[in-house]
N, C-alpha and C positions, 0 to 999 in steps of 0.2 A: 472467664471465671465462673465459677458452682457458685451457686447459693440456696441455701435453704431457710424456709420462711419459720415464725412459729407464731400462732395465736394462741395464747395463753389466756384462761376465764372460763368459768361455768359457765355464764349465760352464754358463751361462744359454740362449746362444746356440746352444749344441750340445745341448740337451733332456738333460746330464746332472743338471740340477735344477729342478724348476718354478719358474714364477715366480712364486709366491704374491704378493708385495710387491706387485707391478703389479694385479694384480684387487683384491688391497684397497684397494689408493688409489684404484683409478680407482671400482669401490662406494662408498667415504668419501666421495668428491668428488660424485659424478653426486647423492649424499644429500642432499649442501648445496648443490647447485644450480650447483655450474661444470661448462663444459662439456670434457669431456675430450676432445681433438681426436686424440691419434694416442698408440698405445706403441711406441715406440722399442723395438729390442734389440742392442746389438752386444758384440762381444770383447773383448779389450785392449788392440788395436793404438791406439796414441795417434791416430794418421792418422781411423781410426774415427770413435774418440771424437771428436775435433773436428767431422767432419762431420756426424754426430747431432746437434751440439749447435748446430753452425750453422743446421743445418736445422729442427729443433724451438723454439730461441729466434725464427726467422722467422715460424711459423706457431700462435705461442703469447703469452697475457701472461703466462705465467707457465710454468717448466718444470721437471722434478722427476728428479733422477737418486738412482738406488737403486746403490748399490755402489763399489768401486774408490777409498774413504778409507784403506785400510789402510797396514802400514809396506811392502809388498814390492813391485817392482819393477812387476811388473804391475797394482799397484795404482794407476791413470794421470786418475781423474779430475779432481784439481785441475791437473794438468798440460797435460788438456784444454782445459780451461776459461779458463788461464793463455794458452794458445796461442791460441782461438777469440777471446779478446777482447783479445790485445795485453797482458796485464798480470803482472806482475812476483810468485811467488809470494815470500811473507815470512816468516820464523820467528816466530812470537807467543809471546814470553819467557813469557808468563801462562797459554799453552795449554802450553807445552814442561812446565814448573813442575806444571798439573793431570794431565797425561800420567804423568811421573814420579811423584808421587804417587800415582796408580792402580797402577802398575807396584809400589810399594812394599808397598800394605797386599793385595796379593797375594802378598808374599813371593818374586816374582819379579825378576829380575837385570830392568832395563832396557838390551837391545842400543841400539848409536847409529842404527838403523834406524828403531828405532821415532819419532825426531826428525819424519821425515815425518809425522805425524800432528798436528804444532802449526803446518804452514803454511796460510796464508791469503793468496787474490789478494787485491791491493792493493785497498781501499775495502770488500773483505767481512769478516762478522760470521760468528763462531763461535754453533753451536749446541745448547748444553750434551746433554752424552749420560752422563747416571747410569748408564747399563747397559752400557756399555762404553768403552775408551780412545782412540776417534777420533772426534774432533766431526764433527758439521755443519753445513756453511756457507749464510749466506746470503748474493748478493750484488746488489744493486738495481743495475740497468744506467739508464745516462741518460736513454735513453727510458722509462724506467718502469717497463720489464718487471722480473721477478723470475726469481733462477736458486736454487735450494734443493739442495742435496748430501747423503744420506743415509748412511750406514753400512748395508753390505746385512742384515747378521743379522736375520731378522724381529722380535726380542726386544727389539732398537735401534730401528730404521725404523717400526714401526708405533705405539709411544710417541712418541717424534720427532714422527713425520707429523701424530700426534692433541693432541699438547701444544703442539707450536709454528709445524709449517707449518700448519695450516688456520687458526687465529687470527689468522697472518699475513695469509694470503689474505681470509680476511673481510675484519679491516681494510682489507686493500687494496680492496677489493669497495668499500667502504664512503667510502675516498676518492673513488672514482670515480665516486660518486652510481650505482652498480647495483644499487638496492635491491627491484629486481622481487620480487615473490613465487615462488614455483617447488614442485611438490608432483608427488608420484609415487603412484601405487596398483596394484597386480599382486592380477590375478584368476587363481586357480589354475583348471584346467580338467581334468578326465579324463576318459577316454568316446569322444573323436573326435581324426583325427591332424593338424597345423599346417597344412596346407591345408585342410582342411576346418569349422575355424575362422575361416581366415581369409575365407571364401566365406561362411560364416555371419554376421560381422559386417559382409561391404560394405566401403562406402569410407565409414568409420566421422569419418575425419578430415575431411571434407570436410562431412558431418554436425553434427559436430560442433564449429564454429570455435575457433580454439585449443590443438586438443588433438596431441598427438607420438603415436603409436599404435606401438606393439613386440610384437615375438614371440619367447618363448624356447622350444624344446623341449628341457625338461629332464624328456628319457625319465625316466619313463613317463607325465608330464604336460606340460601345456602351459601357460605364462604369458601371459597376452594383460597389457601393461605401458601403462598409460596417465600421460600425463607433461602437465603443462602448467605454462607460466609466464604471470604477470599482473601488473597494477597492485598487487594486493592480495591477501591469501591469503583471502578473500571470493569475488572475484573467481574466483582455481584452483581453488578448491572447488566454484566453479558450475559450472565443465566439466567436473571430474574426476566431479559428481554428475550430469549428464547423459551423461556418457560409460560410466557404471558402468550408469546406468538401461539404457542401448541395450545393453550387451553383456548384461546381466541377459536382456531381455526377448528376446533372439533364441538364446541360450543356454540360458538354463533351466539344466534340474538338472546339467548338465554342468558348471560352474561351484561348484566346494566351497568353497573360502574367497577371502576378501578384505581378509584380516588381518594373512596371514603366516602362519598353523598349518596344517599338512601334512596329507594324508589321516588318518594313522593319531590324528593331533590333533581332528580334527574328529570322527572318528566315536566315542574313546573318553570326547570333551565330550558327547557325543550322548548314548553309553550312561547316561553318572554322571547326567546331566539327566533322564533315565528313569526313572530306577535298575534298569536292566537288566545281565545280565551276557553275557559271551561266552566261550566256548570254540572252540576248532580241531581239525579232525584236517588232519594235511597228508601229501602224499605225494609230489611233483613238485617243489615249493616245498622240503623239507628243513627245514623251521624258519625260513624267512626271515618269513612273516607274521608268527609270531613275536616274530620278531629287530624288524619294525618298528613292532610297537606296545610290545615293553616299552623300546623304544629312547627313547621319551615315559618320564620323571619322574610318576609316581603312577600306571601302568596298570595296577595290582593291584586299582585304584579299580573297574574293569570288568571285564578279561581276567581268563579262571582258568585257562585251559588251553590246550595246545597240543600234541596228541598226534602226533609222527611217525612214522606209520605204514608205513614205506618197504616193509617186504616184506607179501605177502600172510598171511601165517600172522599178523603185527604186525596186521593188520586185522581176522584176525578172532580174537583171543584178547586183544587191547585194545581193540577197538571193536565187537565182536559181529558182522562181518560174518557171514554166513554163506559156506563153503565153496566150498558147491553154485554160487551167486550168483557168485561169483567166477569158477568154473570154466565158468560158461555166457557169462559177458558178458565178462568182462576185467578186471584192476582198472582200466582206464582205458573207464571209463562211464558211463551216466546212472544204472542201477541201484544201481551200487557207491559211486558219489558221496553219493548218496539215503542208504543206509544209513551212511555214515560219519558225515554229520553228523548222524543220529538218536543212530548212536551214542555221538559226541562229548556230545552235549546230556542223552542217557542219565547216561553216566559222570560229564559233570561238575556236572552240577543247575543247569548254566548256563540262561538263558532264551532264547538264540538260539544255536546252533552253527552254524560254515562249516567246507563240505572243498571239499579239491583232489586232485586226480587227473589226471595227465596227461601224456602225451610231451615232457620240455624238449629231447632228442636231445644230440648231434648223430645218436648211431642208435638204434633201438627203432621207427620209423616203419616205416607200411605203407600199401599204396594206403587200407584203410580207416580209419586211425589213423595219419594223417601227422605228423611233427616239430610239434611246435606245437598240439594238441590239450590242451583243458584239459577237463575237465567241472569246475563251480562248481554245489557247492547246502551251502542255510542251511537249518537249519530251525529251528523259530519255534513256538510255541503254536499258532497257526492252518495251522502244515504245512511241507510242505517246498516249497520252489521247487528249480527247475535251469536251469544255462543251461550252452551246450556252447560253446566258445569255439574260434575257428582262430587261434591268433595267429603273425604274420609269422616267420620263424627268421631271427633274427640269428647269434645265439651261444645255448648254455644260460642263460646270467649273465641274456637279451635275455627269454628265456620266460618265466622266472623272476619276473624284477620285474614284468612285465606281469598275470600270473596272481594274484600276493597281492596288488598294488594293485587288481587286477578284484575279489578280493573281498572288499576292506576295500569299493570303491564297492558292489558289493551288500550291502552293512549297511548303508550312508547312504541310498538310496535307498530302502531298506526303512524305517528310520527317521523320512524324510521323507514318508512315505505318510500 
């Protein structure tokens, strides 16, 4: 089944509120296998709203508006809806009756405004809403199609959407005998940038008959998103497993999960499975590597430390650098990197220590130490590694993530040795 989304509201339309509502249905929906065809966004002019909804109920079997039930003036979507299809809204004595009883055991006066909230175009069905005072509607059009009405609160709308419209949809799925199978699998990747993935996997779809092939770059990784539908979930499963096989075998280690669990998930499942520990010195980073492994539930299981060493006197009177070392090479080095993580792993008896060290800018750079310079080194029982890294200058925020995710992947790939 199509579906088309719609977010109706100024503040929507003019970026004074994200549209969270929309990415979660349209994620809900793509999960269970309908095809989300277009998201709508308009204001509150009724004129609008009609023409969204003429145009989304054309190119949809089913369509989903988020917003504009409430009692005030601008609140226009059953009026849209009323207009779009010729039909008469109604007062629902039974709706008016549950409205006022909410209004009550809130100890709130009911205004005669809030009345608006118990009408319903003629042939449509109320959509019980426990969490707030304006139902939603559904109403089956002649030909088939279906029109579903939301209250925008995310607190309303996304119980709503999960309790009553996708059950809906099913069934409806279900009448229509479209009982394909449909399955999704997302291969995390870090290492190389979205074209250079996508050059590495080929023309994967062509390859591999069946299969829907996607790319997400969601800085500072990459999703390669494999999707298929079939006869049978037998069937999806055979594509999805040779399509996983091909990106496996041309990818390699670049590829960290295909589970769902994040970098800093993988590597600190790695360590407990060890039982290895880690520590950090950081200096460029501020504590974000940090921030993204204790941001995982039980990373005390692994991590012990995370010492932020921002100024150089912090490096060497908490990590033992020496002085002199500093004074000859820079804190932003291979030398001075070397001995942070000796001394991290010193101080905290962990079994592998990582540092950072490095120019996020926007200034500190110089021809020989430009914006974007990291040094990265772990050291380990059998010694230290380093690797000197040039990363792109976006913004600080860009350097940042790029640099602790580099060295969360150098603990996985050490791991996987």
């Amino acid at each position: 089944m199509r579906v088309s989304l719609i977010s109706t509201g100024e503040e929507i339309l003019r970026g004074e509120v994200q549209d969270t509502n929309a990415t979660h249905a349209a994620a809900l929906l793509d999960l269970h296998g309908f095809e989300v065809v277009r998201r709508h966004t308009c204001g509150d002019a009724l004129a609008d709203n009609v023409s969204v909804l003429l145009l989304a109920m054309a190119e949809a079997d089913a369509v989903l508006v988020c917003g504009g039930l409430g009692p005030t003036v601008d609140d226009r979507t059953l009026d849209a809806l009323g207009a779009a299809l010729g039909l008469p809204l109604l007062e629902d004595p039974a709706l008016l009756a549950d409205v006022r009883r909410k209004f009550e055991a809130m100890g709130v006066d009911m205004t005669p405004n809030q009345a608006r909230q118990a009408r319903l175009p003629a042939g449509g069905e109320s959509i019980p809403n426990p969490r707030g005072t304006a139902p939603g509607v559904r109403l089956a059009r002649s030909d088939g199609r279906l029109v579903f009405c939301l209250p925008g609160p995310p607190g309303e709308y996304r119980p709503m959407l999960e309790e009553a419209v996708l059950p809906a949809l099913e069934a409806e799925r279900v009448r229509r005998g479209e009982r394909a199978a449909h399955g999704q699998r997302v291969l995390k990747v870090f290492g190389k940038g979205e074209g250079h993935v996508a050059h590495l996997l080929g023309d994967l779809e062509a390859a591999v008959p069946g299969l829907v092939l996607g790319y997400r770059a969601a800085v500072p990784e990459i999703h390669v998103k494999l999707r298929s539908r079939g006869p049978t979930p037998a069937a999806v499963a055979a594509v999805l497993d040779e399509a996983e096989r091909w990106v496996r075998e041309r990818l390699g280690i670049l590829v960290f999960s295909a589970d769902g669990r994040s970098l800093p998930e993988v590597v600190l499942d790695a360590l407990v499975a060890r039982r290895l520990k880690l520590a950090a010195a950081e200096s460029c980073t501020g504590g974000l590597l940090a921030k993204l492994l204790t941001d995982v539930p039980g990373a005390s299981r692994a991590f012990v430390l995370s010492a932020v060493t921002y100024a150089n006197e912090a490096k060497t009177a908490v990590l033992g650098v020496r002085a002199e070392l500093l004074a000859a090479h820079g804190a932003v080095s291979e030398p001075v990197a070397r001995a942070m993580a000796e001394g991290a792993r010193r101080v905290s008896g962990a079994d592998l220590a990582l540092a950072l060290t490095g120019i996020a800018g926007p200034d500190g750079g110089t021809p020989e130490k430009p914006v974007g310079l990291v040094h990265l080194a772990l050291a380990h029982a059998g010694g230290t590694e380093h690797h000197r890294r040039q990363f792109p200058y976006r913004d600080r925020d860009f350097v940042r993530a790029l640099a602790a995710h580099a060295a969360l992947d150098l603990v996985r790939r050490h791991l996987a040795r």
